[in-house]
Backbone as JSON, one array per atom type, in Angstrom:
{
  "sequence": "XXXXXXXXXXXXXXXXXXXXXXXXXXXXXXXXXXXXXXXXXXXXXXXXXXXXXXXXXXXXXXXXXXXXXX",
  "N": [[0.84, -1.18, 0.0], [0.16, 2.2, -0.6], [1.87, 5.25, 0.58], [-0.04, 8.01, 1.29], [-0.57, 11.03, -0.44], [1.29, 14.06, 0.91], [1.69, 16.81, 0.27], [1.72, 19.28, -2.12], [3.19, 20.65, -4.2], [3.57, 21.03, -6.81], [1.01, 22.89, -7.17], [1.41, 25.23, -6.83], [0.96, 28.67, -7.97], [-1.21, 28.21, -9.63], [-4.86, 29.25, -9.42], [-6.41, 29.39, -6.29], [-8.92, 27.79, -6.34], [-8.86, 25.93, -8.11], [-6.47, 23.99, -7.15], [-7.76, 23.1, -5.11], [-9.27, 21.42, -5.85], [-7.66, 19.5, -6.87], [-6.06, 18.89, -4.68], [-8.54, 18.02, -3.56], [-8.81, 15.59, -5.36], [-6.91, 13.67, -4.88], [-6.45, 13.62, -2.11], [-9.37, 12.77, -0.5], [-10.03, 12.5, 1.96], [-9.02, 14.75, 3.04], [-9.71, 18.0, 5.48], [-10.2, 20.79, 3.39], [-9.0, 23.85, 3.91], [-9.1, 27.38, 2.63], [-6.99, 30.44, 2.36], [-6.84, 33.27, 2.8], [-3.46, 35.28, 2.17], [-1.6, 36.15, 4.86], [-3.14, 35.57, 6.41], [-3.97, 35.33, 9.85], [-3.71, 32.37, 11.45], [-4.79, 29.31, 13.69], [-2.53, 27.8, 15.25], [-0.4, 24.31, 15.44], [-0.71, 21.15, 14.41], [-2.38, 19.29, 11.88], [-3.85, 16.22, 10.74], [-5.48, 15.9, 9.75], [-5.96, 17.83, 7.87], [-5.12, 20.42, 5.05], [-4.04, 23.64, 4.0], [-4.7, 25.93, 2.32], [-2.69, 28.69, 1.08], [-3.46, 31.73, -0.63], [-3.11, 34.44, -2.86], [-4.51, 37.03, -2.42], [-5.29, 39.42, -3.38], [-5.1, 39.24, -5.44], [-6.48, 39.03, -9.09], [-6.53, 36.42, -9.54], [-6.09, 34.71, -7.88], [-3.81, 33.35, -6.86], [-2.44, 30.59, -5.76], [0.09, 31.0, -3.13], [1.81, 29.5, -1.55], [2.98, 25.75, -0.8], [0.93, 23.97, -0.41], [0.2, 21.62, 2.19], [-0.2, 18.56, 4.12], [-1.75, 19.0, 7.52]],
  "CA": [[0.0, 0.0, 0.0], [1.09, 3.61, -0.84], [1.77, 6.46, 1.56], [-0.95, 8.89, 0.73], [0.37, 12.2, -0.87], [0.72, 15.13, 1.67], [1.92, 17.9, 0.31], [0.92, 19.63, -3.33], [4.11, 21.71, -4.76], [2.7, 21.86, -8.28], [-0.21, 23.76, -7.3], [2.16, 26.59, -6.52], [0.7, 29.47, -8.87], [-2.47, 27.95, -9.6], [-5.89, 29.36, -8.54], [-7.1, 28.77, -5.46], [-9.82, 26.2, -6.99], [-8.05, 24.4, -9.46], [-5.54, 23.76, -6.26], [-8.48, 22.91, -4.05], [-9.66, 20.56, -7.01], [-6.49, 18.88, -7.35], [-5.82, 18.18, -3.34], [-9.75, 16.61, -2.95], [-9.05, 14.31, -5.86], [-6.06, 13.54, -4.27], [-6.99, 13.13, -0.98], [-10.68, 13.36, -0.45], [-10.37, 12.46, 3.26], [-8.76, 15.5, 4.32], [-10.37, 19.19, 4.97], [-9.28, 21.89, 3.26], [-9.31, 25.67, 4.08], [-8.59, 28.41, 1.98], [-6.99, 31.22, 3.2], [-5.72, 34.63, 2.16], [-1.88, 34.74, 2.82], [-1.28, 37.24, 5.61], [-4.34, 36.01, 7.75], [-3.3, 34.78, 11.13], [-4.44, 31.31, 11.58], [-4.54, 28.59, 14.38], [-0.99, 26.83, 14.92], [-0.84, 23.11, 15.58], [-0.9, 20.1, 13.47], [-3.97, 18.25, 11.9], [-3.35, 15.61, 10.0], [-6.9, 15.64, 8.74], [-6.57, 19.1, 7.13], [-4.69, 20.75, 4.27], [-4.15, 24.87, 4.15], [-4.13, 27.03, 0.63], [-2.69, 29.96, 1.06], [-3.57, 32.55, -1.6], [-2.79, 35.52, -3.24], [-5.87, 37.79, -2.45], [-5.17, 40.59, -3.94], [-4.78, 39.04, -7.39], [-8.15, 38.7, -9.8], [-6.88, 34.54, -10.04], [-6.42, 34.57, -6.42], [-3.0, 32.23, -7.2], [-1.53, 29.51, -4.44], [1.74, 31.1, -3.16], [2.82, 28.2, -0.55], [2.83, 24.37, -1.4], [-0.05, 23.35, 0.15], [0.65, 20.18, 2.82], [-1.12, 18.37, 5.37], [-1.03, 19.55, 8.9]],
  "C": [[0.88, 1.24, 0.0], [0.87, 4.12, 0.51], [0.96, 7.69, 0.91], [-0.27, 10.32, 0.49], [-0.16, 13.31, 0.63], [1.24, 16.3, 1.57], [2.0, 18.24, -1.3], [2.11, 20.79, -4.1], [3.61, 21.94, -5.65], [1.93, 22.3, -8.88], [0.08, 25.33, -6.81], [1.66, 27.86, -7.49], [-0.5, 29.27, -9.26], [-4.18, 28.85, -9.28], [-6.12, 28.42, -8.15], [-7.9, 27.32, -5.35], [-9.6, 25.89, -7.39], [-7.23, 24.0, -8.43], [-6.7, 22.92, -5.14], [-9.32, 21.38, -5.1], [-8.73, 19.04, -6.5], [-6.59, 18.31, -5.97], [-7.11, 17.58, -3.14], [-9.51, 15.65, -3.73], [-7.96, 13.4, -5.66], [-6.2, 12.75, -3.03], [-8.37, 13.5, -0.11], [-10.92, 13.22, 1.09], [-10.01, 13.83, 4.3], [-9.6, 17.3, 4.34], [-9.24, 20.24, 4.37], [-9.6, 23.2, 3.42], [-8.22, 26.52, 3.25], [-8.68, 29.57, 2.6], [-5.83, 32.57, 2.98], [-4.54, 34.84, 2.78], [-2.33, 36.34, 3.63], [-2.33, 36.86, 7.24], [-3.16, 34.83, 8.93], [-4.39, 33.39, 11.22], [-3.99, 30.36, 13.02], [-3.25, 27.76, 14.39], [-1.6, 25.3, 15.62], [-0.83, 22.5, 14.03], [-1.95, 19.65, 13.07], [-3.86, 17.46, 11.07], [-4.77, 15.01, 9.57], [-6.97, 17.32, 7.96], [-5.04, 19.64, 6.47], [-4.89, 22.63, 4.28], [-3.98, 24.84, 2.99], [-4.09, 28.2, 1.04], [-2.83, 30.43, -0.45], [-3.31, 34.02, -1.67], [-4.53, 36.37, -3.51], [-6.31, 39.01, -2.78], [-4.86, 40.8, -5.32], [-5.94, 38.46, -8.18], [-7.94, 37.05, -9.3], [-6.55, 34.08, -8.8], [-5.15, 32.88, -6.37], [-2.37, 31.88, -5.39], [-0.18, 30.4, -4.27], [2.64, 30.23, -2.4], [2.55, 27.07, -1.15], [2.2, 23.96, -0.07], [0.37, 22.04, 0.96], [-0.29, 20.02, 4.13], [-0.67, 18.91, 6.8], [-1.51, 20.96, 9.1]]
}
């Protein structure tokens, strides 16, 4: 059995939803939140959830981190 993918580098540039696409068909078990880069978010691990940061100040609203579980 594989090790399930957990982290999404080549959704780096992307919009948001084509990135949010890509990680459910991927891994449909985990949540994901989208989340304009700059906001302050909860620290900690979750190894049921996936972050997208985005560029929210750009019409295509592009990925700037590589998305990973946790």
């Amino acid at each position: 059995m594989s090790t399930p993918k957990s982290s999404w580098p080549e959704v780096v540039g992307w919009p948001a939803s084509a990135a949010v696409t890509q990680i459910n068909s991927d891994r449909p078990d985990v949540a994901i939140e989208v989340v304009p880069a700059g906001t302050n978010v909860a620290p900690g691990y979750n190894a049921s959830r996936v972050r997208v940061f985005f560029d929210a100040g750009n019409a295509s609203g592009p990925v700037l981190y590589t998305p990973v579980v946790g």
